[in-house]
C-alpha positions as CSV (number, residue, x, y, z in Angstrom):
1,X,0.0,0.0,0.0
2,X,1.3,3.6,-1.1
3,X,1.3,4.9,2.2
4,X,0.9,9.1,1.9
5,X,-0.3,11.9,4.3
6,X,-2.8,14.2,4.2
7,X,-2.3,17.8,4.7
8,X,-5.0,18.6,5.9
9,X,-5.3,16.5,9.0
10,X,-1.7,14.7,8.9
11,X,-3.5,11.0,8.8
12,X,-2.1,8.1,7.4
13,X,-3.4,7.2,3.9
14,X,-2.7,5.8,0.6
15,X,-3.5,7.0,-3.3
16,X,-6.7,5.2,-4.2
17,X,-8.4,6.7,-0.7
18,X,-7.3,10.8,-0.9
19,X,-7.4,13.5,-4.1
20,X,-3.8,12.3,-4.4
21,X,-3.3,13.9,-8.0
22,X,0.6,14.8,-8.3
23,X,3.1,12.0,-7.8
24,X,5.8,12.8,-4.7
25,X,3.4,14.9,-3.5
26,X,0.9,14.4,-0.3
27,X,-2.7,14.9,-0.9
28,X,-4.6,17.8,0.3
29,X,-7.6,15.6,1.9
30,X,-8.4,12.1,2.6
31,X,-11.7,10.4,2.4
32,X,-10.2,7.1,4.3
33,X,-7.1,7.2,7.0
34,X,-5.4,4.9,9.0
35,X,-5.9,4.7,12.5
36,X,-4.6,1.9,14.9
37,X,-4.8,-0.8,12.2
38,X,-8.1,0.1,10.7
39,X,-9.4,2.1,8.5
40,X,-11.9,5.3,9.3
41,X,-13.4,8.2,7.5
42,X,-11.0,10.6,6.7
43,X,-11.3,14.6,6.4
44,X,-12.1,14.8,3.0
45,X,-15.2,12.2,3.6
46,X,-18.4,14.5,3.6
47,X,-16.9,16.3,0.6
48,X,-16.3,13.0,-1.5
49,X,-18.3,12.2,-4.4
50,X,-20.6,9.3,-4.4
51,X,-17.9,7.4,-5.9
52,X,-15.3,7.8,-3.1
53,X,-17.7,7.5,-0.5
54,X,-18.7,4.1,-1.7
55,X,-15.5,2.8,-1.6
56,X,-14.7,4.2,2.0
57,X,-18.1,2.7,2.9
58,X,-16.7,-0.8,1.8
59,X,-13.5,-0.2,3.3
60,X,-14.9,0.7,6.6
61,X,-17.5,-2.0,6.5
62,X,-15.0,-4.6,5.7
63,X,-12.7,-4.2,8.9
64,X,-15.3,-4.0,11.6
């Protein structure tokens, strides 16, 4: 996993789960982060498309 942090809120995510656009560079928000071995909504979460939130959904879903 592509592990990157957001600048918004300094969490722990990766590429497919933040507006990652420019390679070597840290996203702006996050819609998932990492957070003691699971993943959670992330900053950028409310403001995500239907799209993103989906996926987050999944992710969130999957760990609990």
């Amino acid at each position: 996993m592509p592990v990157v942090t957001c600048s918004s809120c300094g969490g722990t995510t990766n590429t497919a789960v933040s507006n990652y656009v420019t390679k070597g560079k840290d996203p702006m928000v996050c819609y998932a982060k990492w957070v003691d071995g699971v993943w959670v909504k992330g900053c950028g979460y409310d403001d995500a498309d239907p799209y993103n939130k989906s996926f987050v959904d999944k992710l969130i879903n999957k760990e609990e």
